[in-house]
KOLDO-989010 format. One record per residue: residue number from 1; residue in three letters; x, y, z of N, C-alpha, C in turn. Coordinates in steps of 0.001 Angstrom, whole numbers. Layout:
residues N
{NUM 'ALA' {X Y Z} {X Y Z} {X Y Z}}
...
This chain:
residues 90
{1 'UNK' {-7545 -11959 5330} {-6168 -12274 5661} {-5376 -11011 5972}}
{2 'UNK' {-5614 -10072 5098} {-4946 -8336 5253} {-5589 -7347 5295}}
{3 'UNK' {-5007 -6554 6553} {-5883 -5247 6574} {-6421 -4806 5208}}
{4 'UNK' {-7649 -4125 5183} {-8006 -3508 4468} {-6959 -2917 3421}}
{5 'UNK' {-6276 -1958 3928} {-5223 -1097 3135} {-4252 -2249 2078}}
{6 'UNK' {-3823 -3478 2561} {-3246 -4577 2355} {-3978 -5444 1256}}
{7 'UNK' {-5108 -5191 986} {-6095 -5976 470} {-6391 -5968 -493}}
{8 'UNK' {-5648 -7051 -1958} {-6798 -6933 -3256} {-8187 -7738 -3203}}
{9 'UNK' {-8616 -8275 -2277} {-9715 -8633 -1837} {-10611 -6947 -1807}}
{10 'UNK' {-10420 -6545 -881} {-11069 -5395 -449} {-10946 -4753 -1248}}
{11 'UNK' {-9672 -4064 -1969} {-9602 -2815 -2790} {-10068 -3246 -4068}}
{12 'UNK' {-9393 -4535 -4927} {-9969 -4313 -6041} {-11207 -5252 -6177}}
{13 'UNK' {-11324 -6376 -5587} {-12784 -6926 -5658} {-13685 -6195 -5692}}
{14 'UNK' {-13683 -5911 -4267} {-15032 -5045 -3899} {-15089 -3720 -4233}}
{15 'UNK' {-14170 -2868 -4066} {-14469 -1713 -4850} {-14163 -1049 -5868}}
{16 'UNK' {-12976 -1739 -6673} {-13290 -1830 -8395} {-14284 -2844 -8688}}
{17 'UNK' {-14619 -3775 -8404} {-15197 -4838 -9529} {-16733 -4524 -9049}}
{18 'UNK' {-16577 -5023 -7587} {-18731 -5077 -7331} {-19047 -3558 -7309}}
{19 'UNK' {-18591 -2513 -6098} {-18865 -1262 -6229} {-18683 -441 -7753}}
{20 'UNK' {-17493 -638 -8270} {-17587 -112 -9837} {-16943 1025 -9430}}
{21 'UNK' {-16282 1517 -7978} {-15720 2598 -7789} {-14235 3082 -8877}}
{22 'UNK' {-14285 4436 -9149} {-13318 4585 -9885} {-12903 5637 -10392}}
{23 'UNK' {-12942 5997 -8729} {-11492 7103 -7753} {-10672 6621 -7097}}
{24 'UNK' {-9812 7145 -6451} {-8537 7101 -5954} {-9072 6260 -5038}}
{25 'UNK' {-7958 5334 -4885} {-7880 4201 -3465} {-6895 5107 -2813}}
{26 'UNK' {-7126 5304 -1402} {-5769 5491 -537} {-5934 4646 841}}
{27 'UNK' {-5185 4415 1143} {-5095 3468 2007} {-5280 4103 3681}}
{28 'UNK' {-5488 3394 4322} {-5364 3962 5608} {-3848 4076 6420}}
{29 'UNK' {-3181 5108 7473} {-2266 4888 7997} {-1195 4036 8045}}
{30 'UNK' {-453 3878 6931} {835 2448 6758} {1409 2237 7761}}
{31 'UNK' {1634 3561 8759} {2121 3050 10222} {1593 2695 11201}}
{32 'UNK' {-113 2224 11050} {-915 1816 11844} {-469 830 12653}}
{33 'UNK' {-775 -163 13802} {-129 -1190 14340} {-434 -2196 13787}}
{34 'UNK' {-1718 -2467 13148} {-2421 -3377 12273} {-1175 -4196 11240}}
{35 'UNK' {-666 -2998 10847} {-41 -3076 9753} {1741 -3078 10329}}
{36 'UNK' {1565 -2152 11201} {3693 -2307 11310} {3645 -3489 12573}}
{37 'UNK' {2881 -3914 13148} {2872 -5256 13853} {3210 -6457 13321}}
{38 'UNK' {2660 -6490 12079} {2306 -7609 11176} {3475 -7950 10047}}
{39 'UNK' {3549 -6456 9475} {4719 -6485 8205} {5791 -5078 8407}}
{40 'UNK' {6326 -5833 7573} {8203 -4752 7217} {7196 -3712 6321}}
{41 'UNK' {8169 -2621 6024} {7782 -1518 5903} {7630 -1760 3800}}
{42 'UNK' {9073 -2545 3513} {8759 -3092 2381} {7927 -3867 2039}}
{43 'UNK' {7556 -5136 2678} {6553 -5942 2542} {5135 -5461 2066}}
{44 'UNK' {5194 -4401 3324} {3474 -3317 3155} {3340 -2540 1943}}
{45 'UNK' {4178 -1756 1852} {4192 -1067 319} {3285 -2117 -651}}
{46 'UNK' {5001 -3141 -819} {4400 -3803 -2194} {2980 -4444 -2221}}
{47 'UNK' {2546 -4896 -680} {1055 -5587 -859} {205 -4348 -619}}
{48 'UNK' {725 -3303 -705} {-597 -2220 -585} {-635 -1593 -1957}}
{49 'UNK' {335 -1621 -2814} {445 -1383 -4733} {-247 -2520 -4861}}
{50 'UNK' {482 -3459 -4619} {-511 -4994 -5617} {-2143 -4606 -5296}}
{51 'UNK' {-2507 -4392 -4041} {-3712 -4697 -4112} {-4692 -3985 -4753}}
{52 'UNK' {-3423 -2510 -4940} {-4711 -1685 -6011} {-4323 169 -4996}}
{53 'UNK' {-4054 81 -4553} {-3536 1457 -3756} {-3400 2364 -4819}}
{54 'UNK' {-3718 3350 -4418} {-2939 4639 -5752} {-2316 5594 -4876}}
{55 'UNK' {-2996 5527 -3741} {-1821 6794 -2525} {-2249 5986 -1227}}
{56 'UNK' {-506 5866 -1129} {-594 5479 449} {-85 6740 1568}}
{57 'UNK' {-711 6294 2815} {-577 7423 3729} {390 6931 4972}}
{58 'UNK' {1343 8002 5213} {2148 7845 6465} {1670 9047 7229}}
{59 'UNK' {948 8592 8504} {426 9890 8904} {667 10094 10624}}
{60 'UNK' {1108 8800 10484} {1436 8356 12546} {3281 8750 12616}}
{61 'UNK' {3417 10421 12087} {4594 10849 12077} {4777 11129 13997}}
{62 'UNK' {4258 11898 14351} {4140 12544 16151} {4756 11106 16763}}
{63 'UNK' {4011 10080 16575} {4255 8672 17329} {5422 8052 16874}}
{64 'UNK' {5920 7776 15256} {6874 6993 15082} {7902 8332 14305}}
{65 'UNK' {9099 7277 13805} {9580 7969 13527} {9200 8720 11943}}
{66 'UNK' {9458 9593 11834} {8874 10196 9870} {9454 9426 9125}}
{67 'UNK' {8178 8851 8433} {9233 8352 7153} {9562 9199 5723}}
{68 'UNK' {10416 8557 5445} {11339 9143 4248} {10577 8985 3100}}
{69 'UNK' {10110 9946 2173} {9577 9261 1233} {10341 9046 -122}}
{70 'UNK' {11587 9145 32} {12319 8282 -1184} {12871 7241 -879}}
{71 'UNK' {12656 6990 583} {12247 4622 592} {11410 4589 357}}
{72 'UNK' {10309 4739 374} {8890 4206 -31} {9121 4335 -1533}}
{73 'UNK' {9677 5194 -2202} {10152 5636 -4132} {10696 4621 -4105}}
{74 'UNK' {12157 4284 -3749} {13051 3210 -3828} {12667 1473 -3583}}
{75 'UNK' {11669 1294 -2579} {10946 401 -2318} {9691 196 -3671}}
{76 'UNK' {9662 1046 -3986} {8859 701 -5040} {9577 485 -6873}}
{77 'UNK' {10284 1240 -6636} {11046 1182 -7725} {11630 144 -7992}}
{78 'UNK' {12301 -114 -7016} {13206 -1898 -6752} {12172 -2936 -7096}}
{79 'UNK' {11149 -2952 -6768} {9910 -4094 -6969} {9391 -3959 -8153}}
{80 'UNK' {9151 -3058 -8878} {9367 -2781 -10387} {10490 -3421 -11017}}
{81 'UNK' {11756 -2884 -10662} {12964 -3586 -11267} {12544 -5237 -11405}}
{82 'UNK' {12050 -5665 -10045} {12287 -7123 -9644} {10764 -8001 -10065}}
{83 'UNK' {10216 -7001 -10944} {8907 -8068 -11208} {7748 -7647 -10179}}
{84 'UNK' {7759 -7176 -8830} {7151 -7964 -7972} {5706 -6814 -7885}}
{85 'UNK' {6174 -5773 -8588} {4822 -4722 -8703} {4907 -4755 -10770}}
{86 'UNK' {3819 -4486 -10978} {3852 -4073 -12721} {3853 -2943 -12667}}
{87 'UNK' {4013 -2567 -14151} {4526 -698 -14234} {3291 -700 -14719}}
{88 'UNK' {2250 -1023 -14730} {985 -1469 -15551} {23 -750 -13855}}
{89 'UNK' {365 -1677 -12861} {-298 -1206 -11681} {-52 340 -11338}}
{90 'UNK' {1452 922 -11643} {1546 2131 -11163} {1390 3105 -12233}}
């Protein structure tokens, strides 16, 4: 259903549970088109924490515009406030 990066299918099924991996998840490009085609910039965050992310990457700076990284803090923080990530996940 969600990119990879998007995915507790992918991230924690398969590579916490079957692989047993247990290093850092980082996600691929958040400004990929995959991903800013599909979802808001908030939306992506929170389903790229839920699914198990530990570092996400903004790396398509040249092409879009840079993002800020105290929205992505604030975007996450707020979803903490609001239930919608656990302080348990981060």
């Amino acid at each position: 259903t969600y990119p990879a990066s998007l995915s507790a299918v992918w991230m924690t099924e398969q590579l916490r549970k079957d692989l047993q991996f247990k290093g850092i998840i980082v996600t691929d490009d958040m400004q990929m088109n995959a991903i800013t085609e599909q979802y808001g910039l908030d939306e992506a965050v929170k389903l790229a924490v839920n699914a198990g992310a530990d570092l996400l990457v903004f790396g398509n700076q040249l092409v879009r515009t840079p993002q800020d990284p105290q929205e992505i803090i604030d975007i996450i923080y707020n979803a903490i406030k609001e239930k919608q990530i656990s302080e348990k996940q981060i």
